[in-house]
C-alpha positions in Angstrom: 89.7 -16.7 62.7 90.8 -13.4 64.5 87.6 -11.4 65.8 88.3 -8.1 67.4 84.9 -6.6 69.8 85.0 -2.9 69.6 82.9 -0.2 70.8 80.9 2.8 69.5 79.6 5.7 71.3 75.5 6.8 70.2 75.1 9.4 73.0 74.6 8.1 76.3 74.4 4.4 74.5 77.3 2.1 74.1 77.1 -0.4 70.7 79.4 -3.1 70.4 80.7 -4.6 67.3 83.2 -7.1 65.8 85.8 -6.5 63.4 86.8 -9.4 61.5 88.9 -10.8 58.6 91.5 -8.5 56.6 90.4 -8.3 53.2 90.1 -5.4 51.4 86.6 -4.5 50.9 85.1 -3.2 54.1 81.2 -5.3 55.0 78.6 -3.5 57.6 77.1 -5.9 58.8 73.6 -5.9 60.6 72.3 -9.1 61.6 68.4 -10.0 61.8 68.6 -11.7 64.7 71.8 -11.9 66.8 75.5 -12.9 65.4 78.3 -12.3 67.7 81.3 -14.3 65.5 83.1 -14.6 69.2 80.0 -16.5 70.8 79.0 -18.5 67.5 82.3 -19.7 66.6 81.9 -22.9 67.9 78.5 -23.6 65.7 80.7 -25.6 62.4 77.9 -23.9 59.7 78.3 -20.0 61.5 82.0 -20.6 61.3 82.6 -21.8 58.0 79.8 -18.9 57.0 82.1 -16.3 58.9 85.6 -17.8 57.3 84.4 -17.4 53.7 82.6 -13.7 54.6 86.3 -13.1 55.6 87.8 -14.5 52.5 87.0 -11.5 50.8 85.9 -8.6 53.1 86.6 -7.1 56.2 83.8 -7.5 58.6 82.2 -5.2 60.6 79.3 -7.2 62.6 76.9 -5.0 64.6 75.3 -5.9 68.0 72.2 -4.5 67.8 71.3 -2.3 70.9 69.6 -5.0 73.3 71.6 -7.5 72.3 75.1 -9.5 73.2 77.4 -7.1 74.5 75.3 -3.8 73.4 73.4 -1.9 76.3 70.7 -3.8 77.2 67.0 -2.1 76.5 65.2 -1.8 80.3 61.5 -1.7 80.3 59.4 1.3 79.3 62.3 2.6 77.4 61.5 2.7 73.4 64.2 2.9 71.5 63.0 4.3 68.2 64.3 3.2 64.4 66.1 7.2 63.9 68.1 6.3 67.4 68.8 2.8 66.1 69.9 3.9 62.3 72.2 6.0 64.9 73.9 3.4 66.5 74.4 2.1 62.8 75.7 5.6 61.6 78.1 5.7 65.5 79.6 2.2 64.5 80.3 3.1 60.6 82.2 6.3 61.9 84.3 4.5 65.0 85.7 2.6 61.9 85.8 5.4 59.5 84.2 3.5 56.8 83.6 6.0 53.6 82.2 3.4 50.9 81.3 0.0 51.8 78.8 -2.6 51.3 76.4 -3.6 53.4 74.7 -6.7 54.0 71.4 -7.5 56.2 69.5 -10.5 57.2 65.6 -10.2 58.5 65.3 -6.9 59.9 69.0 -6.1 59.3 68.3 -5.6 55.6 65.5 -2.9 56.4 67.7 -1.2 59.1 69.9 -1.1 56.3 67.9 0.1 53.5 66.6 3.1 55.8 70.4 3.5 56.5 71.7 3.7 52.8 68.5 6.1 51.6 69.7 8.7 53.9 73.8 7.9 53.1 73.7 7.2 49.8 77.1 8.6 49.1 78.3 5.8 51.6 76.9 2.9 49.8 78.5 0.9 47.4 76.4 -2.2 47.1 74.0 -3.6 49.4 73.1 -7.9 50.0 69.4 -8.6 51.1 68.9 -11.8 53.1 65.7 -12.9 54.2 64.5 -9.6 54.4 61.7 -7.3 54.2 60.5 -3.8 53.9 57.8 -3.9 56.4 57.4 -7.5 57.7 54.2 -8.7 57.4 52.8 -11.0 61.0 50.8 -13.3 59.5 53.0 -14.4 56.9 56.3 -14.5 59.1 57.3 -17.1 61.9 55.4 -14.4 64.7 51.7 -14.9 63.0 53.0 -19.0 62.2 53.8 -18.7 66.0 51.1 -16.9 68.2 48.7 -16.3 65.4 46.6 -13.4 66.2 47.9 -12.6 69.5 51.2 -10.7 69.8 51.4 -10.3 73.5 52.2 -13.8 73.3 54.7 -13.8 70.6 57.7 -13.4 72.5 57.1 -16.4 74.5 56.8 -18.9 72.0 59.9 -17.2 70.6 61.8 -18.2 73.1 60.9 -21.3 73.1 61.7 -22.0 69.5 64.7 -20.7 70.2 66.0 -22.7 73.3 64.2 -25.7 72.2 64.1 -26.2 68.0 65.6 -23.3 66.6 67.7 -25.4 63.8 63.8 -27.1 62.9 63.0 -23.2 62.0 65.7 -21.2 60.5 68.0 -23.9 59.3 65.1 -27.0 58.3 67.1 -28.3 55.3 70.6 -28.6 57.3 70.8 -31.6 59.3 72.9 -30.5 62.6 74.1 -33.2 64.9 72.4 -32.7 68.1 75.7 -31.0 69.5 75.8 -28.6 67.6 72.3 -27.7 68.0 73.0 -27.1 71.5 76.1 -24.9 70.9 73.7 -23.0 68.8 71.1 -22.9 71.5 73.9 -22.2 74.0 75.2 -19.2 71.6 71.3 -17.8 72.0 71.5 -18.0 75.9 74.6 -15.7 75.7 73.2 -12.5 73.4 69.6 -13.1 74.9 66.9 -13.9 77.1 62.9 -13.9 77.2 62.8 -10.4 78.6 65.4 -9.4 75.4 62.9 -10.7 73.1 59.7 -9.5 74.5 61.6 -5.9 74.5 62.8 -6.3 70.9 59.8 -7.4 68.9 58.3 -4.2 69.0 61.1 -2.3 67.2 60.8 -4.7 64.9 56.9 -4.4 64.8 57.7 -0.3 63.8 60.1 -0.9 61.0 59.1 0.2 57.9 61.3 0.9 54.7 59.1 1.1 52.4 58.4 4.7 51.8 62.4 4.6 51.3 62.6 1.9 49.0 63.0 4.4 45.5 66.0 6.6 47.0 68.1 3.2 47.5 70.5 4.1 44.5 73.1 1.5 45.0 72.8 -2.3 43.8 70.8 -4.6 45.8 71.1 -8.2 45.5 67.6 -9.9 46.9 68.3 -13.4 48.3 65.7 -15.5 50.0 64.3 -19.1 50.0 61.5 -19.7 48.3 59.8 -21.7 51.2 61.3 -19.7 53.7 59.1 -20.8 57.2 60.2 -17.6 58.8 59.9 -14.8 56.5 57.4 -15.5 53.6 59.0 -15.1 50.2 56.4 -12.6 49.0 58.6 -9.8 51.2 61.7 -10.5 48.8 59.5 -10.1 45.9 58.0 -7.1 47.0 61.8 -6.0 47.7 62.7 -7.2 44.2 59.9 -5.4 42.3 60.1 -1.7 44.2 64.0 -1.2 44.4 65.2 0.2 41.5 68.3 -1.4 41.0 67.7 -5.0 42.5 68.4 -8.6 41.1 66.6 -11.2 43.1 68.0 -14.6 43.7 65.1 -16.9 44.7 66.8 -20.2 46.0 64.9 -23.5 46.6 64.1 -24.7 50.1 63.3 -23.7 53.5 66.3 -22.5 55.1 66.2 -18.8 56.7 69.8 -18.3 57.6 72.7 -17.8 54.9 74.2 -20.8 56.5 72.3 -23.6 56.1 71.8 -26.2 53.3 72.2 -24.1 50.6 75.4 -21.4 51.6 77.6 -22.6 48.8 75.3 -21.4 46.3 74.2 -18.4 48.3 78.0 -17.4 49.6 79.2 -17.3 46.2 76.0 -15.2 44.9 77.1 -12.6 47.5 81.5 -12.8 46.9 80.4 -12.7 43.4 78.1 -9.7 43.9 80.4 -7.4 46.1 83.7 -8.6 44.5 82.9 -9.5 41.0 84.8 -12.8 41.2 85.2 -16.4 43.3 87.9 -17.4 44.8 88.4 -21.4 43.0 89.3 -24.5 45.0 92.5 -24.4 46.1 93.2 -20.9 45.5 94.6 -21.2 41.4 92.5 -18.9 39.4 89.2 -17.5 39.6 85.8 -19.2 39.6 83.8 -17.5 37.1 81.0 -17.6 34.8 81.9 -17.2 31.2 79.5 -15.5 28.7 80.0 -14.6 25.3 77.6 -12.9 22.9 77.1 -12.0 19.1 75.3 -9.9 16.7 73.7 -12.0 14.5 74.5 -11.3 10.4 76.6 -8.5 11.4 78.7 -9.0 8.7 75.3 -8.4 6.5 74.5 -5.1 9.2 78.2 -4.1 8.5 77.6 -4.4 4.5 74.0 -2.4 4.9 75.0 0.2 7.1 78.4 1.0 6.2 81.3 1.5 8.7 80.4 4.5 10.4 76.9 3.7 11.2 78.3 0.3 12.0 80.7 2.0 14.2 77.9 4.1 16.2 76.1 0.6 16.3 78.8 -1.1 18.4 78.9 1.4 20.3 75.9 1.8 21.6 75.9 -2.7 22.0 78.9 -2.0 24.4 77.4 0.4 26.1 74.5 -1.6 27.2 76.4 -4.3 27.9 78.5 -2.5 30.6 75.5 -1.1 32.3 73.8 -4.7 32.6 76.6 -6.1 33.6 77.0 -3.4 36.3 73.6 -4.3 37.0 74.2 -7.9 37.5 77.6 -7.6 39.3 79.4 -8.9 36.1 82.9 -7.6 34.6 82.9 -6.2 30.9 86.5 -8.0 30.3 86.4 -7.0 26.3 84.3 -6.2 23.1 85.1 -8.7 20.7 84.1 -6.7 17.4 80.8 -7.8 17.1 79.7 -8.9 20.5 81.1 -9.5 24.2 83.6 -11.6 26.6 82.0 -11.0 30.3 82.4 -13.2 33.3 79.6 -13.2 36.3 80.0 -14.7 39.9 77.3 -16.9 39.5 74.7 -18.7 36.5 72.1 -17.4 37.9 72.9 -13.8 37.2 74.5 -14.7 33.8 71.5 -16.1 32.6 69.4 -12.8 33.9 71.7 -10.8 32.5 72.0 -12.1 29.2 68.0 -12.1 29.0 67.8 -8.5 29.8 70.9 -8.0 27.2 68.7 -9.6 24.5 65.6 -7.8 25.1 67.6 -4.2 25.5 69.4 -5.0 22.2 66.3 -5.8 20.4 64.4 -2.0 21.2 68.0 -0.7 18.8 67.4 -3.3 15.8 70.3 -5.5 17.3 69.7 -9.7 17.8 72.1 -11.5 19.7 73.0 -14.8 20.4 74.7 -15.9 24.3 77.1 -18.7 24.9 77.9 -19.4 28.5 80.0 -21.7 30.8 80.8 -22.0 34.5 84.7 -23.0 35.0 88.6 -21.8 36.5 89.7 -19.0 34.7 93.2 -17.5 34.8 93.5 -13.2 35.0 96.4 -11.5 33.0 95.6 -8.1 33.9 92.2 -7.0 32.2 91.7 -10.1 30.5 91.0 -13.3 31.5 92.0 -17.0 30.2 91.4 -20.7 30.2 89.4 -23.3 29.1 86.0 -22.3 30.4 86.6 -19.4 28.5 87.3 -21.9 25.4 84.1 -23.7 26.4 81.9 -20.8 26.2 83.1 -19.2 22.8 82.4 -22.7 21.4 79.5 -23.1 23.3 78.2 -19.7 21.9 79.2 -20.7 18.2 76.3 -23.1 18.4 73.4 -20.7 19.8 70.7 -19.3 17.8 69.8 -15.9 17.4 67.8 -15.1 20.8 69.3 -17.8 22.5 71.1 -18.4 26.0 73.2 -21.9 25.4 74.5 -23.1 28.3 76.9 -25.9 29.4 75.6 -28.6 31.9 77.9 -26.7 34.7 75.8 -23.7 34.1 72.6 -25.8 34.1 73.3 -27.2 37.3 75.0 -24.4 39.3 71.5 -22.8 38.6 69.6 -21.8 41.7 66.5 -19.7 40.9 63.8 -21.2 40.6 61.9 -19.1 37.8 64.8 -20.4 35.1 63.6 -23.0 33.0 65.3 -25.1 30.8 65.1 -27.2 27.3 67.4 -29.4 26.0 69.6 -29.3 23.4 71.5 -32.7 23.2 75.0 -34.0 23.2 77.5 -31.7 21.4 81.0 -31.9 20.5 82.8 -29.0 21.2 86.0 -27.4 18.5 89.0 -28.3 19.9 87.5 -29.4 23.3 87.4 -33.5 24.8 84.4 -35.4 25.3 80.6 -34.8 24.6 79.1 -31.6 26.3 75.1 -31.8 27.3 74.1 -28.6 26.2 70.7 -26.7 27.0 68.4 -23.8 26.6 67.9 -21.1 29.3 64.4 -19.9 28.6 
């Protein structure tokens, strides 16, 4: 894993910063907390977490001024959110980054949404983690913490952190006691009490939420929905006042992107800036298969004739490609009377089809979705394989208005809010074996 520290210049301050990985999209970076790659390399979860970030992006990981190998903050000086966007702003140009993503965890994320509203023409995409708008005390770890009183916040901080840090941010990961104390070890190195009790006000001041509407790019929301740290009602509140967010609520208590659930939550995020996962092994692609079609269109053809029929499709395509945009999908082809799309994960395929069907209705149009999570080959624009197979045959046995989906799909499923009914044992065209199909509803 080659990690390069770097510096960047914000007036009198000096902000340093990792480059890491070679791929070809370019990732800023702000952590909530503190993540030097260098120091937390030895920690097995922050490695692996770092190795698959590198997989597919270049990234650019900031040390927050106060932190690691940043200046340090001395006391009575404030360092307000405009001189910190700054030091965000010195580090982007130092690496002459043009378009990239970003990604933020805790109060990374609202650093970063402040950051995109006032360069929008630098954002791609942008990856929410655990994050908030304005964090609110008493329903984050500070108010679970010191309750009322803040002066003693910092403190107990601390203490979670040299002490039981894994019991807070990663609860569902079970780390051997080693490697809790390389993680505790890793703290030791980018802080200390007086760090901490200098930091929490800046993170006290933060507020995006004026902001929130002038976010243009996509935002992809993901938080646990137990999450000890940060409540999940901040993520909603994200979800519901950015205008181009999907939310990903996934089930448990872990606060980090690394813990129990980073499988799920890594391939959420390649899928979301990249628009495809890297399969097992490296041979193909990892995608999510969906297929849809207009139900009786051979009776809408025969009523509207082939001209209106014509202005018809074309408006279905249309729509398509923007929710699929939406979700982080690919529009891979039209198929006449309907679509062949692949998604990086279920959860998003299952959104977007919803939203597909409900669009589609408001122009007279019903469809019907087949999907399937599986390898699939590219050849160019298109892509092949048997998922693909699997979710054409799947789709040849939905009803109008419904989302089939294979028992892959059903159990690659993370949010919470998707429910399910079952649809029995099926036997597929062409295909081995008895598939377990269900319902997403």
């Amino acid at each position: 894993m080659s990690i390069e520290t770097r510096y960047a210049k914000n007036g009198d301050a000096t902000i340093a910063y990792q480059v890491s990985g070679d791929a070809g999209l370019d990732l800023l970076y702000v952590p909530g907390w503190f993540f030097n790659p260098e120091i937390f390399r030895d920690v097995a979860p922050l490695r692996r977490y770092s190795e698959r970030l590198q997989s597919f992006a270049r990234v650019i990981s900031v040390e927050k001024r106060g932190f690691g190998m940043s200046d340090r903050v001395t006391d009575g000086v404030t360092v307000s959110t405009a001189e910190r966007l700054a030091d965000i702003s010195a580090v982007a140009d130092a690496e002459g980054l043009k378009r990239i993503g970003l990604m933020g965890t805790f109060e990374g994320g609202a650093l970063l949404l402040l950051w995109a509203a006032q360069n929008p023409e630098r954002v791609s995409r942008i990856v929410l983690i655990a994050s908030f708008a304005k964090l609110i005390w008493e329903k984050s770890i500070f108010g679970r913490l010191a309750a009322d009183d803040r002066s003693a916040a910092a403190a107990r901080l601390w203490e979670v952190f040299e002490r039981n840090s894994a019991d807070y941010f990663c609860p569902d990961l079970p780390l051997p006691p080693q490697q809790k104390n390389q993680l505790s070890r890793g703290i030791r190195l980018e802080a200390n009490p007086r760090v901490i009790d200098r930091w929490l006000p800046m993170v006290y001041e933060l507020d995006a939420t004026s902001c929130l509407a002038e976010v243009v790019a996509s935002v992809l929301i993901i938080h646990s929905d137990r999450d000890i740290v940060v409540d999940v009602e901040h993520a909603r509140y994200l979800a519901a006042n950015l205008p181009n967010a999907r939310f990903v609520e996934v089930r448990g208590r872990d606060h980090v992107p690394w813990g129990a659930n980073a499988d799920a939550v890594m391939n959420a995020i390649e899928g979301f800036l990249t628009g495809r996962i890297a399969a097992p092994g490296g041979r193909g692609v990892e995608s999510t298969i969906m297929f849809t079609d207009i139900v009786d269109s051979t009776r809408h053809l025969a009523n509207a004739g082939d001209e209106a029929w014509r202005s018809l499709i074309e408006a279905h395509d249309r729509i398509a490609a923007e929710l699929l945009e939406q979700f982080g999908g690919r529009f891979v082809q039209g198929t006449g009377d309907g679509v062949l799309a692949s998604l990086p994960t279920p959860d998003l395929a299952i959104h977007c089809a919803k939203s597909l069907i409900n669009r589609l209705r408001t122009v007279g149009m019903e469809i019907r979705v087949g999907i399937h999570t599986g390898t699939c080959e590219i050849y160019g624009d298109n892509i092949v394989g048997l998922a693909v197979n699997v979710a054409a045959r799947i789709l040849a046995l939905a009803g109008a208005g419904e989302v089939l989906i294979s028992q892959k799909v059903h159990d690659g499923v993370s949010d919470k809010t998707i429910d399910f009914r079952a649809r029995g044992d099926h036997t597929l065209k062409g295909v081995p074996g008895q598939w377990q199909l269900y319902a997403a509803i």
